[in-house]
C-alpha positions as CSV (number, residue, x, y, z in Angstrom):
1,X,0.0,0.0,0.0
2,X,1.3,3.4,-0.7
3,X,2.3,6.0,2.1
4,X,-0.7,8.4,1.0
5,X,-3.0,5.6,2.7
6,X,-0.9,4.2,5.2
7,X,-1.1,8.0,6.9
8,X,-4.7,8.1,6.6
9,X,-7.3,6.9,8.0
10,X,-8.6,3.4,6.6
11,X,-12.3,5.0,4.7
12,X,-14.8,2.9,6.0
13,X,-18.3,2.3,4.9
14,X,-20.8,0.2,6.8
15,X,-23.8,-1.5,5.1
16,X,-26.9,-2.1,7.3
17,X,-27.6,0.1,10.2
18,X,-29.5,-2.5,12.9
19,X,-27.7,-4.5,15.7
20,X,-24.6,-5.0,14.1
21,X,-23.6,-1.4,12.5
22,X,-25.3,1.0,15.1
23,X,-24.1,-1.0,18.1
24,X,-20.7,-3.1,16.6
25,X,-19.1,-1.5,14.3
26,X,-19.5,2.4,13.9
27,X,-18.8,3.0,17.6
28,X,-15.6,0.5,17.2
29,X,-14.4,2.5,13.9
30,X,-15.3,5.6,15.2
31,X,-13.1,5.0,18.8
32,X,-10.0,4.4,16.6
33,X,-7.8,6.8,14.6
34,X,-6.7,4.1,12.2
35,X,-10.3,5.0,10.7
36,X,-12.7,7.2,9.7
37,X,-16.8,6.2,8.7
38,X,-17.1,8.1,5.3
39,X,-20.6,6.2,4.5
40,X,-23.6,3.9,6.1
41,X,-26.0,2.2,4.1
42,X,-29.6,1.9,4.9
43,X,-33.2,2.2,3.2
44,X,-34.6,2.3,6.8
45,X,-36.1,5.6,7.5
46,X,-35.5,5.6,11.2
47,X,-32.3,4.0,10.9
48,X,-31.2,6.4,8.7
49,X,-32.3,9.3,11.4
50,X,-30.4,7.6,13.6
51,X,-27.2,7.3,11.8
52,X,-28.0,11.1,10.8
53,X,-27.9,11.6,14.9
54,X,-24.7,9.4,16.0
55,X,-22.3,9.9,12.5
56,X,-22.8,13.1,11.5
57,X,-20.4,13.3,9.2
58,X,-20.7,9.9,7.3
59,X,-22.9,10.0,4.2
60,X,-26.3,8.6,4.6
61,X,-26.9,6.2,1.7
62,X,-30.1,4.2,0.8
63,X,-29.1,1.3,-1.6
64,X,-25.3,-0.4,-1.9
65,X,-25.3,0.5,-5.8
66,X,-25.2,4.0,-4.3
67,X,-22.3,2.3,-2.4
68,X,-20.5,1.1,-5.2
69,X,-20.9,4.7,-7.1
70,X,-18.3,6.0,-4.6
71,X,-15.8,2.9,-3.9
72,X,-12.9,5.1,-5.5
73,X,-13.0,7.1,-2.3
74,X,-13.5,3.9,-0.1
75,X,-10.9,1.3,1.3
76,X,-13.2,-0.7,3.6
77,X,-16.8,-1.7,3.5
78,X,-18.3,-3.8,6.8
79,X,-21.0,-5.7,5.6
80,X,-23.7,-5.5,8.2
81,X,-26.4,-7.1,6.5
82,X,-28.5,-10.1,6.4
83,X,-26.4,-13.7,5.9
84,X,-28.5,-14.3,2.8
85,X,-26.6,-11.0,0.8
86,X,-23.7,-11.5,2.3
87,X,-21.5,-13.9,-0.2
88,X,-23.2,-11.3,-3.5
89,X,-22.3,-8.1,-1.5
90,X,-18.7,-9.0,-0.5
91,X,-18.0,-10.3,-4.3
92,X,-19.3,-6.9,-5.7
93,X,-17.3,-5.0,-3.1
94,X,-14.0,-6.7,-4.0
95,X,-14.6,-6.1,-7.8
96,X,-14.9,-2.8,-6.6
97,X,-11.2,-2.8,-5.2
98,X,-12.0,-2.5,-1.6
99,X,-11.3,-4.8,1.5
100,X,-14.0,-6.7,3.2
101,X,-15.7,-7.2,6.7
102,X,-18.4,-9.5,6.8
103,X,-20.5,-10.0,10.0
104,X,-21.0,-13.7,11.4
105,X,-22.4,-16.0,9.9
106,X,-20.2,-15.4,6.8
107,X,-21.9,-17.0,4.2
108,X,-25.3,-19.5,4.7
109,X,-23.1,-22.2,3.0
110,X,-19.6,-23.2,3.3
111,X,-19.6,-23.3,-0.7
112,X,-20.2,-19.9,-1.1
113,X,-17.8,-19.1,1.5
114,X,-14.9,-21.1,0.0
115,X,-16.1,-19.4,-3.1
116,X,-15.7,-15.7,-1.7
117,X,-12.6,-16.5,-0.1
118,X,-10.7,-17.7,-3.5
119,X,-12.3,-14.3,-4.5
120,X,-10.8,-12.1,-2.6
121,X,-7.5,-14.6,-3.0
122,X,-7.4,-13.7,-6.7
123,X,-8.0,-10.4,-6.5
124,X,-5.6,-9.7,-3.7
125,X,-8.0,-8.1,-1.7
126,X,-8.2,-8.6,2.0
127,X,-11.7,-10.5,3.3
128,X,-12.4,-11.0,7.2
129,X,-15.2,-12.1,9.3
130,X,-15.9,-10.0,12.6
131,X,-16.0,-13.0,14.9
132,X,-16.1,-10.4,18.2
133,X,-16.2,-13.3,20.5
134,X,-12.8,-14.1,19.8
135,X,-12.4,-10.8,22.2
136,X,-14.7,-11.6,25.1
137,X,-13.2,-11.0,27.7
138,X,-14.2,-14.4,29.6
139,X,-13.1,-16.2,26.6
140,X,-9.6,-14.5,26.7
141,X,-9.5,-15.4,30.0
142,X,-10.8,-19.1,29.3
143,X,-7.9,-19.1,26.9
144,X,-5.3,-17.7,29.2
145,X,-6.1,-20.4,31.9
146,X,-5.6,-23.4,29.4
147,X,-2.5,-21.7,27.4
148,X,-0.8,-21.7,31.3
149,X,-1.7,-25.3,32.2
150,X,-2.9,-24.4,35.5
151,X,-6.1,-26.9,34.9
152,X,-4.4,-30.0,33.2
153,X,-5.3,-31.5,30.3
154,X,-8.8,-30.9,29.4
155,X,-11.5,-33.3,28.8
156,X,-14.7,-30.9,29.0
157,X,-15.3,-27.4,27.9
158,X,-19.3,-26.5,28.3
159,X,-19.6,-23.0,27.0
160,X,-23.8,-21.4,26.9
161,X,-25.4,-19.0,25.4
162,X,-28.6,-18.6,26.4
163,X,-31.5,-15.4,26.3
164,X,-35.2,-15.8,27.9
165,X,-37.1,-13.5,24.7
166,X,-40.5,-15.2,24.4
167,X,-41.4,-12.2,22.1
168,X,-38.3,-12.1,19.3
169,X,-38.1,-8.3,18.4
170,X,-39.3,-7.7,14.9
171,X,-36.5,-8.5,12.6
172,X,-35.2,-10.1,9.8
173,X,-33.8,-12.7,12.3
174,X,-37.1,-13.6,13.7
175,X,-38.5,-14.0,10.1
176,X,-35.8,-15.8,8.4
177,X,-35.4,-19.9,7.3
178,X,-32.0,-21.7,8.5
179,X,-32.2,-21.8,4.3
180,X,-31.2,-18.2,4.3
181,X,-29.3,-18.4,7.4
182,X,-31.2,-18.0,10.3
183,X,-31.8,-19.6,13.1
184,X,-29.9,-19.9,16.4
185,X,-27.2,-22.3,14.9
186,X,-25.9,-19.5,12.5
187,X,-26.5,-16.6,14.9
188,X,-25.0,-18.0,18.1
189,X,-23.8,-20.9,16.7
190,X,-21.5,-19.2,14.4
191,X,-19.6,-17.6,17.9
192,X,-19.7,-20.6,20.1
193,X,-18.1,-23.7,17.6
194,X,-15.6,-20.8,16.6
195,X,-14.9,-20.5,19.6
196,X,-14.2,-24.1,20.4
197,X,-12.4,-24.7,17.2
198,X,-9.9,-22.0,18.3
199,X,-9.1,-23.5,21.4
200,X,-8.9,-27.5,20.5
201,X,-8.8,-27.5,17.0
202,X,-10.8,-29.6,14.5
203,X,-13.6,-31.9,14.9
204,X,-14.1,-36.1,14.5
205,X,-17.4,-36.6,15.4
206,X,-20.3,-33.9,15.8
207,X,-23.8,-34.6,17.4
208,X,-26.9,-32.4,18.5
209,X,-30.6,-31.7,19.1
210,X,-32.4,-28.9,17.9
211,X,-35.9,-27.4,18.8
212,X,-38.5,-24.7,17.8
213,X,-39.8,-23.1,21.2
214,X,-41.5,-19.9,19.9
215,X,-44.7,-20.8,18.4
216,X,-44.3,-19.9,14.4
217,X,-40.1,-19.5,14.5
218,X,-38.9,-20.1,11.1
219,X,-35.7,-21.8,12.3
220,X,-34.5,-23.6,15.5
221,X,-34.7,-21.7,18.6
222,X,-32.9,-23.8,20.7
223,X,-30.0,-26.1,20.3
224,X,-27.2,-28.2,21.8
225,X,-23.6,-29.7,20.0
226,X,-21.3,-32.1,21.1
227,X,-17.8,-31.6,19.3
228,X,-15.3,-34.2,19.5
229,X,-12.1,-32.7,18.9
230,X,-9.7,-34.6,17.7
231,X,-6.6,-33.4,20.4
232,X,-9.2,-35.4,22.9
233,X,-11.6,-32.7,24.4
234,X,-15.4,-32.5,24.0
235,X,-16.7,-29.4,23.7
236,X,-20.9,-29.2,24.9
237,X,-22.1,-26.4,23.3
238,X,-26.1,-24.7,24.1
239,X,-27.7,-21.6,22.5
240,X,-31.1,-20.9,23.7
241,X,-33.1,-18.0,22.8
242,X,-35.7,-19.5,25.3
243,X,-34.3,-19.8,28.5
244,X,-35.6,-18.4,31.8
245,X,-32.5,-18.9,33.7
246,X,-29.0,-19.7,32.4
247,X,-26.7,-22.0,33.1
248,X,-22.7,-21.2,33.2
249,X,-21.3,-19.2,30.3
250,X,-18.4,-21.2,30.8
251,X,-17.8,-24.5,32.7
252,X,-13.7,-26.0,31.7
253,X,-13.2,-29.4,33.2
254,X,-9.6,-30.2,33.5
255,X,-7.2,-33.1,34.7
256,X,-5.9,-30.7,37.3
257,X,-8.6,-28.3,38.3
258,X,-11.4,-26.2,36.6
259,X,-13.1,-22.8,35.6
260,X,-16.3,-21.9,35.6
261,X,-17.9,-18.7,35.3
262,X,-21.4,-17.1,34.5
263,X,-22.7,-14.1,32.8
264,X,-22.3,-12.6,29.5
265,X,-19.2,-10.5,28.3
266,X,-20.6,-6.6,29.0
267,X,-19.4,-5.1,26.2
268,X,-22.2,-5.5,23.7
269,X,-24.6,-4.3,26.5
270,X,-21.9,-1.8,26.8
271,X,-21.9,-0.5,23.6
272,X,-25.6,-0.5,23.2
273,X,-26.1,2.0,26.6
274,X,-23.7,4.1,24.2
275,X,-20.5,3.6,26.2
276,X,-17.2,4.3,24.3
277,X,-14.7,1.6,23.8
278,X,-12.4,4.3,24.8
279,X,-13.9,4.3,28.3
280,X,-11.4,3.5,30.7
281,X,-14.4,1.1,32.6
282,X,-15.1,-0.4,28.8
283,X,-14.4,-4.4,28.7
284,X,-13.6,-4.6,32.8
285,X,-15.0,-7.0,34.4
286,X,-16.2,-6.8,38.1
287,X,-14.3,-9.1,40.6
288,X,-18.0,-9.8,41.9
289,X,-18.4,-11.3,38.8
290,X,-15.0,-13.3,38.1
291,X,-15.2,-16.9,37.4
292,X,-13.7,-19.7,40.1
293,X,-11.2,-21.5,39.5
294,X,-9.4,-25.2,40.9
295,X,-10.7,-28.4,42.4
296,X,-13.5,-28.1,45.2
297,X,-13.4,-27.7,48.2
298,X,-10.4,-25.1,47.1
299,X,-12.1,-22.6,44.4
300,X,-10.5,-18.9,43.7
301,X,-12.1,-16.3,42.2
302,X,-9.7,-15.6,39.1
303,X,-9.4,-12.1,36.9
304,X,-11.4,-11.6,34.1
305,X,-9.5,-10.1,31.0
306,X,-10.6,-7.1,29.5
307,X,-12.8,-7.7,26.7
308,X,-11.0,-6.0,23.6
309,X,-13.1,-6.0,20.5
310,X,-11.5,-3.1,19.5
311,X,-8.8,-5.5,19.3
312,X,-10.6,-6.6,15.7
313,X,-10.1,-3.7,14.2
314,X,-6.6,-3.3,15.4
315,X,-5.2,-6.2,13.9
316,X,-7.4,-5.5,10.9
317,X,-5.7,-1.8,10.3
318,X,-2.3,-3.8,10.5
319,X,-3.1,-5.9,7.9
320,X,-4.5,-3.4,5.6
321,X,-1.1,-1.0,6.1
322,X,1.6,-3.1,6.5
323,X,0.4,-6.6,5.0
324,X,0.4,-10.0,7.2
325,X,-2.9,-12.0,8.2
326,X,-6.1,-10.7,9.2
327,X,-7.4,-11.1,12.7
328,X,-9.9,-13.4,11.6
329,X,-9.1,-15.9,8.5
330,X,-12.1,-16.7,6.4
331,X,-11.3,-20.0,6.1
332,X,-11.8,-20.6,10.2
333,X,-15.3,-19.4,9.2
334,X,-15.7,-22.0,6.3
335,X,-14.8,-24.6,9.2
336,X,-17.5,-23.5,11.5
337,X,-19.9,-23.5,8.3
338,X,-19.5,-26.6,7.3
339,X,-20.1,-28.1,11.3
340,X,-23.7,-26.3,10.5
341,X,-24.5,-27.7,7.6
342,X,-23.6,-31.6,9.2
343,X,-25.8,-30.6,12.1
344,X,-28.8,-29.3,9.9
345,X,-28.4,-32.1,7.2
346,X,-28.3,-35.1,10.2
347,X,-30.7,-33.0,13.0
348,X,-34.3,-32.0,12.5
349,X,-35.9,-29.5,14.6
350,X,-38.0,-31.1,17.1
């Protein structure tokens, strides 16, 4: 890249202003200097008031071909939109010259996905997945505890995910087949088996149960996976849009000792209440709420690392200024696609 872009800021464009671009993304790229938001895309008149409120100073567009009109002064586009345009909208983006960001689930199939990612290969563009999770900070921490070998060799990791929303707010999410990616599988899904794949690496064997809770849902609401890793751990995995009370968000069972600790990472709450990942309290954890750790009777109350998810589009910027990988590979996301599809093709919802 030439030094007229590597001492600017990385022009960033988001497409689709719900969940994922008003609460993710534009107060991530707006916190760092590595980038500025030159454009959001949305047809939605109140989202588009509302992007008009928070980002000023970004262009308010209203279809992606408007998008597309101005990639010259673009690097970036973060695709924000629903799974089912997400493999179309990424293509048309790198034919446009610019870097990629897609949102989790990458693709609704793993052949689209290899597709997009050969892509991007050929036309030396960079392509990423925003996999945030990788940056909770009770995941790092999770990560941390096995890296040190303070809990043994593990045999179980249990990680949950679970909501109580009787009423799903009205969304494309609540309307949408696991044909066109939705579902929890591809919502949560998508985080949790990354999740486990980062930490003990591919899969032999892969069973699960899947259920419709909500009366009318389109796609399962509730589901378990068993992963049998090949390096010897099973990873139990539950999503659960449908839960009145929740069970550990992590429980890791180890030869030695184990960790176990509950609640949800608060930065997306964070975010949403309009807190600033450059808050010094952003990402901190409580020590009221710090997982245990060892062998009972003997548990301690360990840390939580600070949740980073700013920490995406750090390694991101790197990549686009000075080369090396991205902080997510694609290809990780094909893996986690592909588990999907086996459930889906062997599992009907009960």
């Amino acid at each position: 890249m030439n030094d007229a872009v590597t001492s600017r800021p990385i022009r960033t464009a988001i497409v689709g202003f719900g969940v994922s671009g008003r609460v993710f993304h534009a107060p991530l790229i707006t916190a760092s200097p590595d980038y500025s938001l030159d454009a959001i895309v949305t047809s939605d008149p109140g989202r588009t008031a509302e992007a008009t409120r928070l980002h000023s100073r970004a262009a308010r567009l209203a279809t992606f071909d408007d998008l597309l009109l101005r990639a010259d002064d673009l690097d970036l586009v973060v695709l924000g939109s629903p799974p089912a345009t997400h493999a179309a909208l990424a293509t048309a983006a790198i034919d446009a010259g610019l870097d990629v960001v897609v949102d989790k689930p990458f693709t609704v199939s793993s052949a689209e996905g290899r597709a997009l990612v050969a892509h991007a290969a050929r036309a030396g563009r960079l392509l990423t997945v925003f996999q945030n999770r990788r940056w909770d900070g009770d995941y790092l921490t999770v990560r941390r505890l096995i890296g040190e070998g303070g809990l043994g060799d593990v045999a179980r990791f249990e990680s949950r995910f679970e909501t109580f929303k009787p009423r799903p707010r009205d969304s494309w999410k609540a309307q949408t087949s696991a044909a066109s990616g939705g579902g929890i599988l591809y919502d949560l899904g998508a985080h949790l088996i990354d999740q486990a794949l980062r930490l003990f690496g591919p899969v032999d064997d892969v069973s699960a149960e899947l259920a419709v809770r909500r009366r009318g849902a389109p796609a399962e609401d509730d589901a378990f996976v068993a992963l049998q890793h090949a390096s010897g751990p099973i990873s139990h995995l539950w999503m659960n849009s449908m839960a009145p009370q929740s069970g550990p968000r992590f429980r890791v069972l180890g030869s030695v000792g184990g960790y176990t600790t509950w609640g949800l990472d608060g930065q997306e709450a964070g975010l949403a209440a309009g807190v600033s990942p450059l808050d010094p309290a952003y990402g901190v954890t409580a020590p009221d709420h710090w997982g245990m750790v060892g062998a009972e009777p003997t548990l301690t109350p360990v840390p939580t690392e600070r949740g980073d998810y700013g920490g995406f589009y750090r390694g991101l910027a790197t990549a686009i200024r000075h080369g090396g990988p991205v902080p997510v590979d694609p290809a990780d996301a094909v893996d986690a696609l592909e588990l999907i599809e086996r459930v889906h093709r062997d599992v009907q919802p009960r």
